[in-house]
N, C-alpha and C positions, 0 to 999 in steps of 0.2 A: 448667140449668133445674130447679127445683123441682119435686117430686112432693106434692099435696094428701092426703091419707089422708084418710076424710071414717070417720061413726060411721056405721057399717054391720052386720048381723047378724055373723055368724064361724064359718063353719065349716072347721076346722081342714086342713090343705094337708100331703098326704101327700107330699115331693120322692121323684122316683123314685129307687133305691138308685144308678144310671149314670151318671145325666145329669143337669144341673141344668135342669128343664123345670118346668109346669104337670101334675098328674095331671089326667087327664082326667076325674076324678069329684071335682076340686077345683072349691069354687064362686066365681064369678066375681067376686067381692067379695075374692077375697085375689090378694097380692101378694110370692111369696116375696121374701126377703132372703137366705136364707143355705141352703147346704145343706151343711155342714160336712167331705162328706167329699170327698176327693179332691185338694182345692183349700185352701189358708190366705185366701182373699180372699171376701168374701160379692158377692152381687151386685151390689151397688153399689160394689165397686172398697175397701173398704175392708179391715182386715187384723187378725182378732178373734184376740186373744190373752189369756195368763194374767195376773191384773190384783194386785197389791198388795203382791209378797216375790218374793224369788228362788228358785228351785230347790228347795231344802229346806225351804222354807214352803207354795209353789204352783206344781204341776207342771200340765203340759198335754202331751197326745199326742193322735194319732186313730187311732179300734181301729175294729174290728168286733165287737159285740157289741147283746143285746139279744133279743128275742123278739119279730117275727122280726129274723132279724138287720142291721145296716147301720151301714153307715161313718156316725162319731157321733167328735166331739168332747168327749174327756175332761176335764176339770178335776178334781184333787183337790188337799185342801188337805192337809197332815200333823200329826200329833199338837201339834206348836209353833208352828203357824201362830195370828195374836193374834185374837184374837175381831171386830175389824173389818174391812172396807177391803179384805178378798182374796176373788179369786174370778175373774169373765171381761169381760170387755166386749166389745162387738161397735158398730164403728163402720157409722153408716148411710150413708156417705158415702166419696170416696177422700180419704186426710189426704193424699196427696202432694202435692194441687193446695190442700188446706184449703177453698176455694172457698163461699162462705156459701149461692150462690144452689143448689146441689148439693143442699145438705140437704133433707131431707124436711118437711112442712108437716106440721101434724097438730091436728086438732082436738079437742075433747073426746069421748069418749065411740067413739075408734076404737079397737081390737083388737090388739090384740100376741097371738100364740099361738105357742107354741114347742111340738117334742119331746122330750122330755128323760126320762128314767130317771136313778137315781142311790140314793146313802145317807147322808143327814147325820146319820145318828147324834144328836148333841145339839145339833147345829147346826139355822138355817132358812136357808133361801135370801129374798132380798129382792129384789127386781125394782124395774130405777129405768129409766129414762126420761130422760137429759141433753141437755138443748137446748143446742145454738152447738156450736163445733169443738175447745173444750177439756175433751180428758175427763177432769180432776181438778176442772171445776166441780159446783157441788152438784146432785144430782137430784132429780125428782119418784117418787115410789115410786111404781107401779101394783099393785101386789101382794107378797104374800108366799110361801114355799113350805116349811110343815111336814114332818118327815122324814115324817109318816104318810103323805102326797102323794104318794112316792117310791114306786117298786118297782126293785129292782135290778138287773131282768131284762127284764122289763113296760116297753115304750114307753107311757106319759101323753100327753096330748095336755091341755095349759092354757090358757087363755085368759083375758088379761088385758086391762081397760080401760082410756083413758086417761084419768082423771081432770079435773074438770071445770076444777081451779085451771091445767093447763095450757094454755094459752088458744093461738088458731087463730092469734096470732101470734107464736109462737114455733115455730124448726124444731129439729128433733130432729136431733143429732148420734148419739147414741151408746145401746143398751144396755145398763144394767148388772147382772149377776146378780150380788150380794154372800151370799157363803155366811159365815153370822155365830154363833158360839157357841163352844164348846170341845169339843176331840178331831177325829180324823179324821172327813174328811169329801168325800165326790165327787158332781158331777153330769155327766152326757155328752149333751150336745147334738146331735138328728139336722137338723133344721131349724129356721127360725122365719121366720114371714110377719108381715103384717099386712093387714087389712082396709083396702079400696078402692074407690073410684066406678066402677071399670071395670080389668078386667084390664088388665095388662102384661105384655107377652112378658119371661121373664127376660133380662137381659144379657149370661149369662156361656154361653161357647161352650164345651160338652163336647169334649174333646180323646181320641185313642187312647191308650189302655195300648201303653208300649213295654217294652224291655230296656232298661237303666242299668246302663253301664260302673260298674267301683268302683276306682279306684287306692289306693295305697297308698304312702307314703314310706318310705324304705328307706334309713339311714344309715350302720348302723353295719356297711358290706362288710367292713370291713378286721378284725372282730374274726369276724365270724360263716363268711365262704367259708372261710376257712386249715380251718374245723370244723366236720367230715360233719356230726354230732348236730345242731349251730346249721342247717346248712344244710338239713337234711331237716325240721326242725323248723319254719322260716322256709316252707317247700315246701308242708307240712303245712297254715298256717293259711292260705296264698292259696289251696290247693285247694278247701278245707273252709268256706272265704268265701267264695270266687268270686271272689274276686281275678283282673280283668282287666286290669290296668295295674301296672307295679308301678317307682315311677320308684328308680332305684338309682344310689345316690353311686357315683360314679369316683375313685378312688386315683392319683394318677400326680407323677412327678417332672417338674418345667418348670426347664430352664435354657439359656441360650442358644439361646432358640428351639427346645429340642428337649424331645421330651414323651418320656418314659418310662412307659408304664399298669406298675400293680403288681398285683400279683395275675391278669395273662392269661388263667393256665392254668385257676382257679379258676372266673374269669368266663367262660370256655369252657363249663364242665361245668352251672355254671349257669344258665347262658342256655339250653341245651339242655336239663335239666329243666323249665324254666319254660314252653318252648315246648311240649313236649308234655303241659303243662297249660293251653294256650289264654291266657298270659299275654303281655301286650306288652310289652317291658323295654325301658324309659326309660335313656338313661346321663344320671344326674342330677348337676350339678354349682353353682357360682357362689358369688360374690362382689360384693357392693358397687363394689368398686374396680373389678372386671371393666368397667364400663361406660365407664370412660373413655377417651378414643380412642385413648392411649397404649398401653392393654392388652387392646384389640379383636386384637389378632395372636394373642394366647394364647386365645383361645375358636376362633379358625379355625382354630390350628395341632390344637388336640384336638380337632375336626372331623376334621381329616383323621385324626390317629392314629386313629379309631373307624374312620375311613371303612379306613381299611390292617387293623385288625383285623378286620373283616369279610371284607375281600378275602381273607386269609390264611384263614379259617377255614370250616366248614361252614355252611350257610345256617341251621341251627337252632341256632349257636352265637351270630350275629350281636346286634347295638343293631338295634332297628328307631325308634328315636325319640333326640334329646336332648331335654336339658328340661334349663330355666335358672331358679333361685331368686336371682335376683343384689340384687334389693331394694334399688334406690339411694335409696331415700326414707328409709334409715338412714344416709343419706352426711352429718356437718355443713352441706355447702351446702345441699340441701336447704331448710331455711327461710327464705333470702333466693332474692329474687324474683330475681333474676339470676344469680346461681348456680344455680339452680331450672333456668333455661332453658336454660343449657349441658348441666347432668346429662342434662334430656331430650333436648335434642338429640342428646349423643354415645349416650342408652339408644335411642331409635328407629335412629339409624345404625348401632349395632352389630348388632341383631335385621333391619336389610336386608341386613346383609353375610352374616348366618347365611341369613337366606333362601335367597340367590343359594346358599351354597356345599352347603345340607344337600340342597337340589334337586339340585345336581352329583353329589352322593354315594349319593343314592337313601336318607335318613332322614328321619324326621319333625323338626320344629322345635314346642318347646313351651316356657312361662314359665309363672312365677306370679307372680300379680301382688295388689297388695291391692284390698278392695271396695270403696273410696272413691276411687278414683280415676275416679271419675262426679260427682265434686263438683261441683256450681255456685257461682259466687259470688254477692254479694250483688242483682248486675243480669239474675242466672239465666243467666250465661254459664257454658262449661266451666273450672272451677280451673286444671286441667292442660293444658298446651297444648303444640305441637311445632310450633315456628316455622319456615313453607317460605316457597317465593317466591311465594306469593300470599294469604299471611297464616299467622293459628295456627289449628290442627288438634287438637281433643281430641285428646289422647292414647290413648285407646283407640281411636278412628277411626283415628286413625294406628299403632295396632300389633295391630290384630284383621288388617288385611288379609297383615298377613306371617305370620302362626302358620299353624299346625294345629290347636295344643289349646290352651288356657289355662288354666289351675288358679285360682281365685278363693279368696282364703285371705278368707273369709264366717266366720270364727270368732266363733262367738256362743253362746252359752248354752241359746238356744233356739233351735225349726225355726221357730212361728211369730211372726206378729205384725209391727209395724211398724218393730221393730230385729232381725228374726228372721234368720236363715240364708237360708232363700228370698227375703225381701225385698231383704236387701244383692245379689243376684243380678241384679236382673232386666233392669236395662239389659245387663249383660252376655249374657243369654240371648238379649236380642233382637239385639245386636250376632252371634253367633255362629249366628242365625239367617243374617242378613243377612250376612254373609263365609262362611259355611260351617265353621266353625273348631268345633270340638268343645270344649265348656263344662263347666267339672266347678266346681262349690261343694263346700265343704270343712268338714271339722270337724278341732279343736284337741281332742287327749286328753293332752298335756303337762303336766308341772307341773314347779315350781320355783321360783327367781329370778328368770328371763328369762320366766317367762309371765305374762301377764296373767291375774287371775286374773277378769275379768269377760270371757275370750272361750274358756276352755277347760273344757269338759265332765268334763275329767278329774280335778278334784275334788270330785266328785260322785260320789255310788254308781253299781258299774258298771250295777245296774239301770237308774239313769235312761239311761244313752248310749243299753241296746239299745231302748230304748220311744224315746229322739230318731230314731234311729237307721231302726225301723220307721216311724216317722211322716216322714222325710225320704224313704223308698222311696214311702211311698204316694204322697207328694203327687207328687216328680219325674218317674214315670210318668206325669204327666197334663200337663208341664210343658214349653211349647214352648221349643226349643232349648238345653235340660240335655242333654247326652250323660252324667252319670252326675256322682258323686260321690267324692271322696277325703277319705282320713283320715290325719289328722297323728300321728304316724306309727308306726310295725313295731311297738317294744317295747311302749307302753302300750297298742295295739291286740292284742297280744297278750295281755298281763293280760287285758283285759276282755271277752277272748270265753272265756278259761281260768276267770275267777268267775263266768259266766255258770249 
């Protein structure tokens, strides 16, 4: 249903620094939209992000800063960033549904007021106004904002109107602030309302600040345990992060059904450091091929060898979880549709058989899996499906209820917005609500050949990861059904908290 915005006086809507509410000494003509911290979605379900260049043109984090101080949404632009087209937008609506009748209605002569501090240097900021659901159509400017406007420290409080050529029937999709000139340049956004016929209670439901696990991938065992220095070294930065999970490749020779682990003795001494650092050790393994029903025997036979290494050794020596990167959507069949349904068939029967056997043995069961695998098709059906005898079963329905944890490999560039990190997330959060299974989204700090280079962080300065980084803690503490966060993986995580 639409919301009318009528022209009404303005005065400006203080969002409390906690909770997204009404101040109580706000007057009853406004209507927040957005309180930018805590959360990547404004009130009305949409998901405001950095608008016009990549990374090294137009960053976005959310800090704490200001006079007095409060969680604000940063934008800067950098020294190379081109005089047009960059800067934030802020949708008035949720784009997952697009939904026309959603948008807001707005007449001439009502209110837009934001908080904002910042410094454009030789830039202005421009304020527009986009009617319909596509935000690269053209907008209406309601304003401008001269660096002299600005205080760097000093919360402003502006108030912009809407123009009379935008007529009462047209609805407003989206906000755009364009920071336009040359050189560096930022602004940090604490809220923004608009003027109203009559209050609205906000939407958005403040949530508790929790703890958030942090894992960590961990491959290269067979170069780093044989050597104290690597291993104490390794010790060092899970201490010194907080490193709470730490999933760790297994080594081992498989031949005729018999598994040989390498390195035992190592991973003995290991696993007991780690444990009296409060850490959970993952025994990480997998392959593609693993998933097919011919080679289900080899995931349960190294089931049990972990299950026998346990028995054999001290309880602070133990696995207390496996975890399976097995990614059969790199397997050729994959792309055809029936090939497609075998793969997941024999993937969901494998993760039952682990089920049954990781409960016998007394460890966790955990996978990673990718963010798209919530796909719909074109009739808003599930993409993926796991064919039983009373039809097909998304696949995630069908394989949240056997895990414990799930790893979300969310590899994205940025935390927010509506291709962000937390966005590719959120069916799964609500899924891991809903089975109890513990949810980690994830960052890619890799580089190379094999990496994409539009989902990993890690060609970027280490600057930017720790500012994504801080901005992914804030928001996930506020975030139903996130148990915490992993990073892809050991070594470039280790650069980047070393150039820190």
């Amino acid at each position: 249903m639409s919301t009318k915005i009528a022209a009404t006086g303005c005065v400006v809507l203080f969002a409390l620094f906690s909770i997204l509410t009404f101040s109580a000494t706000a007057d009853d003509s406004m209507m927040l939209i957005a309180d930018f911290g805590h959360t990547i979605q404004t009130d009305r379900g949409g998901f405001y992000r950095a608008w016009g260049g990549k990374p090294d043109q137009v960053t976005d984090d959310i800090v704490e800063l200001g006079e007095p101080q409060h969680l604000a949404w940063r934008v800067e632009l950098a020294e190379q960033a081109r005089a047009e087209g960059m800067g934030a937008i802020i949708p008035l609506f949720d784009e997952r549904s697009s939904a026309a009748d959603d948008l807001l209605e707005i007449t001439s002569g009502a209110d837009i007021c934001v908080r904002i501090l910042g410094s454009l240097g030789q830039r202005q900021a421009k304020v527009e106004i986009v009617a319909g659901t596509n935000p690269e159509a053209a907008g209406t400017t309601i304003g401008t904002i001269d660096a002299g406007k600005l205080d760097p420290r000093k919360w402003s409080e502006l108030r912009f109107a809407v123009p009379n050529d935008f007529t009462g029937a047209e609805r407003a999709g989206f906000v755009r602030i364009f920071v336009e000139g040359s050189g560096t340049a930022w602004v940090a956004l604490e809220s923004l309302a608009i003027s109203s016929e009559a209050t609205e209670p906000s939407t958005s439901k403040s949530t508790e600040s929790k703890t958030l696990r942090k894992a960590l991938w961990f491959w290269e065992t067979d170069i780093v345990l044989p050597d104290r220095r690597r291993t104490y070294l390794l010790l060092e930065l899970c201490r010194t992060q907080g490193i709470t999970d730490l999933y760790c490749q297994i080594h081992y020779d498989y031949e005729d059904g018999e598994i040989e682990m390498r390195f035992a003795d190592e991973h003995r001494a290991f696993n007991a450091s780690a444990e009296s650092l409060g850490i959970t050790i993952h025994a990480l393994d997998g392959a593609p091929s693993y998933v097919f029903r011919e080679n289900h025997q080899r995931m349960l036979d190294l089931v049990d060898t972990l299950a026998k290494f346990n028995e054999d050794g001290s309880p602070n020596e133990r696995f207390q979880a496996v975890h399976l990167d097995n990614e059969p959507y790199v397997l050729p069949g994959w792309h055809d549709d029936d090939e497609r349904r075998i793969i997941i068939r024999d993937y969901i029967e494998l993760n039952q058989k682990l089920r049954r056997k990781t409960k016998e043995v007394g460890v966790e069961l955990g996978v990673d899996i990718p963010f798209w695998w919530d796909e719909l098709d074109a009739d808003g059906n599930a993409k993926f499906t796991y064919d039983t005898e009373t039809g097909k079963q998304p696949i995630l329905e069908a394989l949240f209820p056997l895990m414990d944890n799930v790893g979300i490999m969310s590899y994205r560039v940025r935390v927010t917005g509506l291709n962000g990190l937390v966005f590719t997330c959120l069916r799964e959060f609500e899924l891991g609500e809903k089975h109890e299974v513990d949810v980690f989204t994830s960052m890619e700090l890799g580089t190379g050949d094999d990496v994409d280079k539009g989902t990993t962080m890690g060609i970027y300065p280490w600057s930017y990861f720790h500012r994504q980084i801080s901005t992914l803690k804030t928001v996930l503490t506020h975030t139903p059904g996130c148990a915490g966060y992993a990073i892809h993986y050991a070594e470039p995580f280790a650069e980047a908290v070393h150039a820190k």
